[in-house]
Structure formats: structure tokens, C-alpha cells
FIKOLZA-1660 file (N, C-alpha, C; in steps of 0.1 Angstrom, whole numbers, plus 5000, padded with zeros to 4 digits):
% residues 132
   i   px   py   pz ch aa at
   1 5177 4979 4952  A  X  N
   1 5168 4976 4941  A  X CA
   1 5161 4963 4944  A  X  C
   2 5150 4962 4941  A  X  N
   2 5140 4952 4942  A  X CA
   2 5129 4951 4933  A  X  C
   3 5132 4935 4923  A  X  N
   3 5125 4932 4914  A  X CA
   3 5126 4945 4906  A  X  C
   4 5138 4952 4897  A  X  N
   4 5136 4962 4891  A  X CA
   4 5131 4979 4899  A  X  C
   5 5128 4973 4907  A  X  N
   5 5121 4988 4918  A  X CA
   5 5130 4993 4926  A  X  C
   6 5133 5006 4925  A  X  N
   6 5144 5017 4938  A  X CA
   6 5133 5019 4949  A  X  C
   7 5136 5022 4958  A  X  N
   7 5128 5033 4967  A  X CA
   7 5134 5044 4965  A  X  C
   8 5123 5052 4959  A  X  N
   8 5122 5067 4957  A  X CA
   8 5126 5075 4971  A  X  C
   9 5114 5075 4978  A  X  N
   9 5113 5080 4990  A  X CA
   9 5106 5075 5003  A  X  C
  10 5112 5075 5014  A  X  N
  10 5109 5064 5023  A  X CA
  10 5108 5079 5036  A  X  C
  11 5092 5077 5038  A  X  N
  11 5083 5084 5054  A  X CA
  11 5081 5078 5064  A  X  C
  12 5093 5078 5071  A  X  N
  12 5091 5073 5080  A  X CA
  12 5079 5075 5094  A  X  C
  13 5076 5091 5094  A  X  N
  13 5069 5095 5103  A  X CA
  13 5073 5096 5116  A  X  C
  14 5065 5103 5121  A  X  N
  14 5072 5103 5137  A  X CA
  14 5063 5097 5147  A  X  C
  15 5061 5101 5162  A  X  N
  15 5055 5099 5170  A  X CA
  15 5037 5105 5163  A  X  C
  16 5038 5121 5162  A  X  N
  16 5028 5128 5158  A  X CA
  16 5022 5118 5147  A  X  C
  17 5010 5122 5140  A  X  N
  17 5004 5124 5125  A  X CA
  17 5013 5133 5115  A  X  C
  18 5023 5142 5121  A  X  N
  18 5025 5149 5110  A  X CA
  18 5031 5150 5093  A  X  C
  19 5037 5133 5098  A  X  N
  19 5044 5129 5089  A  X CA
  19 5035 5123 5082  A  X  C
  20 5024 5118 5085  A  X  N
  20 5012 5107 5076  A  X CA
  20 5005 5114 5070  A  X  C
  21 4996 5104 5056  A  X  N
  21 4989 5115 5049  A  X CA
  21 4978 5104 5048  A  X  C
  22 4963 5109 5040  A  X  N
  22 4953 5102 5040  A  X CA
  22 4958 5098 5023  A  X  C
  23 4954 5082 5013  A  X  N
  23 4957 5077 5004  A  X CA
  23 4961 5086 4990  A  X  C
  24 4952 5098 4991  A  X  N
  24 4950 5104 4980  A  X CA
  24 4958 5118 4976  A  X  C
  25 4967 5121 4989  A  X  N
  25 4977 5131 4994  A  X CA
  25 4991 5124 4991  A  X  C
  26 4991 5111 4995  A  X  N
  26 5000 5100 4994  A  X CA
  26 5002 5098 4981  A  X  C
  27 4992 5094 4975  A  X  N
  27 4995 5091 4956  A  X CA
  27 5002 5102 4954  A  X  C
  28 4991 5119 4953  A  X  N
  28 5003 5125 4945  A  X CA
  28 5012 5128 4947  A  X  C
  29 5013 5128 4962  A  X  N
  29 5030 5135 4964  A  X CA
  29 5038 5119 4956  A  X  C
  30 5036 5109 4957  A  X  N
  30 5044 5098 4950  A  X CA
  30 5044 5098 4937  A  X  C
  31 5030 5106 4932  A  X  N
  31 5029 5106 4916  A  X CA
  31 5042 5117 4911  A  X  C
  32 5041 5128 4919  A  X  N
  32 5044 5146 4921  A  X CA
  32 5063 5141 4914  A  X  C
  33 5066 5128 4922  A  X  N
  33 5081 5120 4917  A  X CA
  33 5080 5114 4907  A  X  C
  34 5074 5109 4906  A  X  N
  34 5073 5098 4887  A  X CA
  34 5072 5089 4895  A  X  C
  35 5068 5085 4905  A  X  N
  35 5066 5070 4912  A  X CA
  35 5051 5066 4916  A  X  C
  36 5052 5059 4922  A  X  N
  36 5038 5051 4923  A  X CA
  36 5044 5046 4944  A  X  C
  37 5029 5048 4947  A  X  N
  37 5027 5039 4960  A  X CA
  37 5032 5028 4960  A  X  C
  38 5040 5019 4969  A  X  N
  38 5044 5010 4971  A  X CA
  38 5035 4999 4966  A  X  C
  39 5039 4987 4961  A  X  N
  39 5032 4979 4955  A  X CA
  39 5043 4967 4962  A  X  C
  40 5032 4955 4970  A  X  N
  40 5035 4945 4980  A  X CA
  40 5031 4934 4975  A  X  C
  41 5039 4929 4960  A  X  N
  41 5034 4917 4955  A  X CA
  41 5044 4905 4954  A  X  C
  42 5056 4911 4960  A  X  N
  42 5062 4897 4962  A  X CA
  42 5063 4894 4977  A  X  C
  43 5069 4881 4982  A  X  N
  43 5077 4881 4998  A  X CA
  43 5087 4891 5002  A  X  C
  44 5095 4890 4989  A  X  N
  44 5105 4902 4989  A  X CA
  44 5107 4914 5000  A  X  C
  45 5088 4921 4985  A  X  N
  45 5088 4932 4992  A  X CA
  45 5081 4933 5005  A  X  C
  46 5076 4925 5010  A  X  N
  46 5067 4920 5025  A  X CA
  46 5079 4924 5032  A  X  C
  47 5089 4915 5030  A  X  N
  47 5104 4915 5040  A  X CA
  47 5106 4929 5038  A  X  C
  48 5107 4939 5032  A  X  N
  48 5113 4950 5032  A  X CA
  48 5105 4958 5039  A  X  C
  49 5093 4962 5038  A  X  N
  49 5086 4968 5042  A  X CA
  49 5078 4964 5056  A  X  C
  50 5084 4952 5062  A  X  N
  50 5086 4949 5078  A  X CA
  50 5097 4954 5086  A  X  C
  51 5108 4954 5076  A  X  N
  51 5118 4959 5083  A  X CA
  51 5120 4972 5081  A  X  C
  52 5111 4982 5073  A  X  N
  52 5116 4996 5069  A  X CA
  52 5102 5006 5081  A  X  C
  53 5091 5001 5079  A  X  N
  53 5086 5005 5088  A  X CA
  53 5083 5003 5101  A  X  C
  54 5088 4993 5110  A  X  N
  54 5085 4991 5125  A  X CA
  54 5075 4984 5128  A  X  C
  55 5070 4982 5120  A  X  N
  55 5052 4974 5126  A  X CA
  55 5045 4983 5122  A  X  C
  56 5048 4992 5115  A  X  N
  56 5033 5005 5114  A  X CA
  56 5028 5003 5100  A  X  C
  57 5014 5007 5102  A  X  N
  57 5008 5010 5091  A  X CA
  57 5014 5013 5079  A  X  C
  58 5010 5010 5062  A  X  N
  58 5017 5018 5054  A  X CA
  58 5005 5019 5044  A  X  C
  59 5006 5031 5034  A  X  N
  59 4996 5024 5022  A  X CA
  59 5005 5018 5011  A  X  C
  60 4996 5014 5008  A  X  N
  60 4998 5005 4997  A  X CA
  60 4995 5006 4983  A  X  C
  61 4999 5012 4973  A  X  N
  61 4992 5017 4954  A  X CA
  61 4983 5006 4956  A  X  C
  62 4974 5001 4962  A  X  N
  62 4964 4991 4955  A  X CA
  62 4950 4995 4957  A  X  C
  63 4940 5000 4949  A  X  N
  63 4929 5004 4957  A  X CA
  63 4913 4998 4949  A  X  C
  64 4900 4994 4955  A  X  N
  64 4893 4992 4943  A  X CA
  64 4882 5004 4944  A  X  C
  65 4888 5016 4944  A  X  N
  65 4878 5031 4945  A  X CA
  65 4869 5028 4932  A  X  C
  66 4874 5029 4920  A  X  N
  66 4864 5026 4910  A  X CA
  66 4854 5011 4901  A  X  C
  67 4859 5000 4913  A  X  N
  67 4851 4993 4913  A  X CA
  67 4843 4982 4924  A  X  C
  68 4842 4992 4934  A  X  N
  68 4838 4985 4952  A  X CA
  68 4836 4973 4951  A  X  C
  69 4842 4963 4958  A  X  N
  69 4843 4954 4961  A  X CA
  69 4845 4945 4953  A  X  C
  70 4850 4946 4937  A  X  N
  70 4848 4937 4931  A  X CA
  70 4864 4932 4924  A  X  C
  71 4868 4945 4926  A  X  N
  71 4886 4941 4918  A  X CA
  71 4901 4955 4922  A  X  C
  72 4905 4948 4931  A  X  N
  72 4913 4956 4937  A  X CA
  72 4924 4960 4923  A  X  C
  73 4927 4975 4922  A  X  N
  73 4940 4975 4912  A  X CA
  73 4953 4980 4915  A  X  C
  74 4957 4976 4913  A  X  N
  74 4975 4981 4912  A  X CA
  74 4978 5001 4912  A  X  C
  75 4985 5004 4913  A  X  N
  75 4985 5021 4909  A  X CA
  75 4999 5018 4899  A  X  C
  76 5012 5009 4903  A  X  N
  76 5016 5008 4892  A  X CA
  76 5016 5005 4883  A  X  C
  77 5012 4996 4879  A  X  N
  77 5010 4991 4862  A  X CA
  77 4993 4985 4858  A  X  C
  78 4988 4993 4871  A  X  N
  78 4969 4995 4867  A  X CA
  78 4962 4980 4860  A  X  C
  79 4970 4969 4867  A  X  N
  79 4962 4956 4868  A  X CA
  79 4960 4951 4880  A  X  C
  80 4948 4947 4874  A  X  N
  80 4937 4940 4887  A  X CA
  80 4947 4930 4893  A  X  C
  81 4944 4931 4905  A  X  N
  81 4949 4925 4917  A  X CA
  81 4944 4909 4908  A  X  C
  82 4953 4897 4912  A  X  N
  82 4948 4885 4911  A  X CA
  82 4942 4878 4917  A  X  C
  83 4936 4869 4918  A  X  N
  83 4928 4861 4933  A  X CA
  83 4941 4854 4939  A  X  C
  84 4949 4849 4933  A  X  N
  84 4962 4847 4944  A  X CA
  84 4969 4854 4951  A  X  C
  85 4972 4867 4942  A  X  N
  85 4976 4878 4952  A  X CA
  85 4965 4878 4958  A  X  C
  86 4954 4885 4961  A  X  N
  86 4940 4883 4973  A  X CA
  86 4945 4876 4982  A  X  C
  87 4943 4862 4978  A  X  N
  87 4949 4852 4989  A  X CA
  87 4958 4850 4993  A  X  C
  88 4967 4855 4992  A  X  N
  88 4982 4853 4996  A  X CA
  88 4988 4867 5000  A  X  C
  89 4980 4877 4995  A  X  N
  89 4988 4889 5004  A  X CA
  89 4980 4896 5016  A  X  C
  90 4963 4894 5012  A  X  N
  90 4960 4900 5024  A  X CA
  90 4958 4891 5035  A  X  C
  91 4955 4897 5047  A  X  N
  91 4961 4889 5060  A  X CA
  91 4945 4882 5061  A  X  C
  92 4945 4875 5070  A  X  N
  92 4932 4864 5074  A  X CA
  92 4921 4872 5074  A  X  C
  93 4907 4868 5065  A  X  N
  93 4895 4879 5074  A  X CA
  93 4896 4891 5060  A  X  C
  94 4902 4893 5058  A  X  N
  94 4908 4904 5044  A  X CA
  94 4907 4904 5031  A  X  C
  95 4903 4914 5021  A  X  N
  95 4895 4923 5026  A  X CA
  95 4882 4916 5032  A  X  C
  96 4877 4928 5040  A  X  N
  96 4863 4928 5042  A  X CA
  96 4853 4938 5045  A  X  C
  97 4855 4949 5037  A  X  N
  97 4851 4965 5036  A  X CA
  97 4843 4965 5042  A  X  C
  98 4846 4965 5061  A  X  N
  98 4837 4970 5071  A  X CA
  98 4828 4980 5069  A  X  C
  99 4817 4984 5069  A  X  N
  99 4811 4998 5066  A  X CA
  99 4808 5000 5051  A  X  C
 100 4813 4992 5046  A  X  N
 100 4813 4995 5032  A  X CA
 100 4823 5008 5025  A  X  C
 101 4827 5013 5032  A  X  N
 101 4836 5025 5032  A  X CA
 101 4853 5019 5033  A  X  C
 102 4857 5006 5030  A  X  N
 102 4876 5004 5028  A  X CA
 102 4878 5004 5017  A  X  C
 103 4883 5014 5008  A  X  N
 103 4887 5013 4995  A  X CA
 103 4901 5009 4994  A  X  C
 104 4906 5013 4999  A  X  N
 104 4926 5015 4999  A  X CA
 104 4927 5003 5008  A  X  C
 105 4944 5002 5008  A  X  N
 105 4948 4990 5012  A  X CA
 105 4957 4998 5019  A  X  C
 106 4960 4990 5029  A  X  N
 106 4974 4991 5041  A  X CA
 106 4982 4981 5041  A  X  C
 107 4997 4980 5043  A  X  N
 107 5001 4967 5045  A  X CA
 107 5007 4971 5061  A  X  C
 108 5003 4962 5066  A  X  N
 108 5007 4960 5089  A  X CA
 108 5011 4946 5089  A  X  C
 109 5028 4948 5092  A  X  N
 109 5036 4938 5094  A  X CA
 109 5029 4931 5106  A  X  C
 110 5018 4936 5115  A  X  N
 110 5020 4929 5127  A  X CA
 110 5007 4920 5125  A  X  C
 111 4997 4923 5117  A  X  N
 111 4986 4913 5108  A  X CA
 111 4992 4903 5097  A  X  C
 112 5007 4908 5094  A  X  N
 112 5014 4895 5084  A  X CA
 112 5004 4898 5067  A  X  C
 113 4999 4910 5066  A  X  N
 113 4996 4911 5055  A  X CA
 113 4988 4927 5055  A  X  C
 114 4981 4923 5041  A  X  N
 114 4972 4938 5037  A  X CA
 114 4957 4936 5042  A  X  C
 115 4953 4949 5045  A  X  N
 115 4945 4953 5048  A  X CA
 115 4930 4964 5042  A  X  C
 116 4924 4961 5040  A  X  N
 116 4916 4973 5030  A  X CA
 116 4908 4981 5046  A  X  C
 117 4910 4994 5038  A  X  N
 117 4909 5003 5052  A  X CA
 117 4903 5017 5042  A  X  C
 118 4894 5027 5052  A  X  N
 118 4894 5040 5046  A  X CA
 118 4901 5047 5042  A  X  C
 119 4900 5051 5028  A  X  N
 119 4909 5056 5020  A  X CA
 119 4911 5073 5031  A  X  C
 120 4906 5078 5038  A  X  N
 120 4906 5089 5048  A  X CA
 120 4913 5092 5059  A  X  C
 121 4916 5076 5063  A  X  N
 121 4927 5075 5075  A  X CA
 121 4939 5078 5067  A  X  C
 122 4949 5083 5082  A  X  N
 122 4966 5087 5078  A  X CA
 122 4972 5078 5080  A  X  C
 123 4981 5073 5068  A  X  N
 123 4995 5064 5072  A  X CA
 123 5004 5069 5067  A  X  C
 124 5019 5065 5067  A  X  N
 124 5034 5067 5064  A  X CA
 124 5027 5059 5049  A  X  C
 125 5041 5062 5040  A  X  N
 125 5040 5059 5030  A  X CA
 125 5049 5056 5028  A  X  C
 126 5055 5044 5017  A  X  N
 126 5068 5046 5006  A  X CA
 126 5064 5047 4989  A  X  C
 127 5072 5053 4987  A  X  N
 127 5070 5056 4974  A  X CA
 127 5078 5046 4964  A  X  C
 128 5076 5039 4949  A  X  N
 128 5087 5035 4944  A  X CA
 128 5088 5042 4930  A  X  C
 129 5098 5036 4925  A  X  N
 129 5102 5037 4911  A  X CA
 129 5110 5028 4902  A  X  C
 130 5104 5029 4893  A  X  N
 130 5115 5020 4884  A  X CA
 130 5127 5020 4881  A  X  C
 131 5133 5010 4887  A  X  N
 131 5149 5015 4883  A  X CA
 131 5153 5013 4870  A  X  C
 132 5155 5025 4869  A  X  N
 132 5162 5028 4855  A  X CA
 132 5181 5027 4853  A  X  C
% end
């Protein structure tokens, strides 16, 4: 348990794609459990999710699909990202919605933070839940 949160379900993935999904495959199978996409707002969970995935990609519940570029939100408890969290969780350079097309967030232990990336690319996922 962490800050109140289990991990539900933890994808690791393999060599292949087959285990990754694009953001919006990712939600519901996380939704499909009563959970929510990983949410990376403490050190905590930084430390956990360095050591649970290897260096690789993950997504992240944070995305600003319904308001571009102006307020990243949470998937679990559907508040706007803070400008501290901004500054302090995404990595250097970040966001900076190349293309105009990064809605979703990634967190890559090997950047030391999040990432806003196309919601279309595949990553591993972890899912959480509230511990009850």
C-alpha cells in the first residue's frame, strides 16, 4: 500500500508490443477494475514505479485531452494537475506537446520524470486502487 493506494494490476509486458496498449485501451481495462491509471504525485510513487518497471515507459491517469495545453487532469480524483506538480514531476523540457498532438502523460524512469506524449503510442501500464 501506498499513500492509501494497492496496486490493482501490474503489466509488465514483454519483449513484443503485445502486452502494451495505446492510453485509451489502458484506461478502460483499469476502469473495467474500479481503478484508475497510475497516478505519480508523490516521490513515493516515482520510487515504485522505477523499480516496478525497468526503465520503460508507463502511462500515467493524467491527461489534458479536454483542455490542450492548458490544464493537465488527474483520472483519479479528476483535479487539475498543480503548477508544482508540473514542476516537479515532469522531467526537464516537459510538457511540450511536440506536434501539437501530446495529450497523455508517460512516466520514463530514465528522463527522472513525466512526459506528455501521444495519447496513440503503446505503453505497459499499472493500474491502482483504493485501498479499502
Amino acid at each position: 500500500m501506498i499513500n492509501n493506494f494497492e496496486c490493482q494490476k501490474i503489466d509488465h509486458g514483454t519483449s513484443d508490443t503485445s502486452a502494451q496498449e495505446r492510453y485509451a485501451a489502458a484506461d478502460i481495462d483499469c476502469l473495467s477494475s474500479r481503478a484508475y491509471l497510475v497516478s505519480v504525485k508523490t516521490l513515493e510513487k516515482h520510487q515504485l514505479l522505477v523499480n516496478l518497471t525497468e526503465r520503460r515507459s508507463v502511462w500515467v491517469g493524467c491527461d489534458d485531452i479536454k483542455q490542450e495545453g492548458k490544464f493537465f487532469v488527474w483520472k483519479d480524483d479528476g483535479q487539475m494537475m498543480t503548477n508544482s506538480e508540473r514542476v516537479n514531476l515532469f522531467a526537464v523540457g516537459e510538457p511540450n506537446d511536440v506536434g501539437g498532438y501530446e495529450d497523455c502523460v508517460i512516466f520514463y524512469a530514465g528522463n527522472n520524470g513525466l512526459l506528455d506524449t501521444p495519447c496513440t503510442e503503446k505503453h505497459v501500464y499499472v493500474c491502482e486502487m483504493p485501498y479499502r
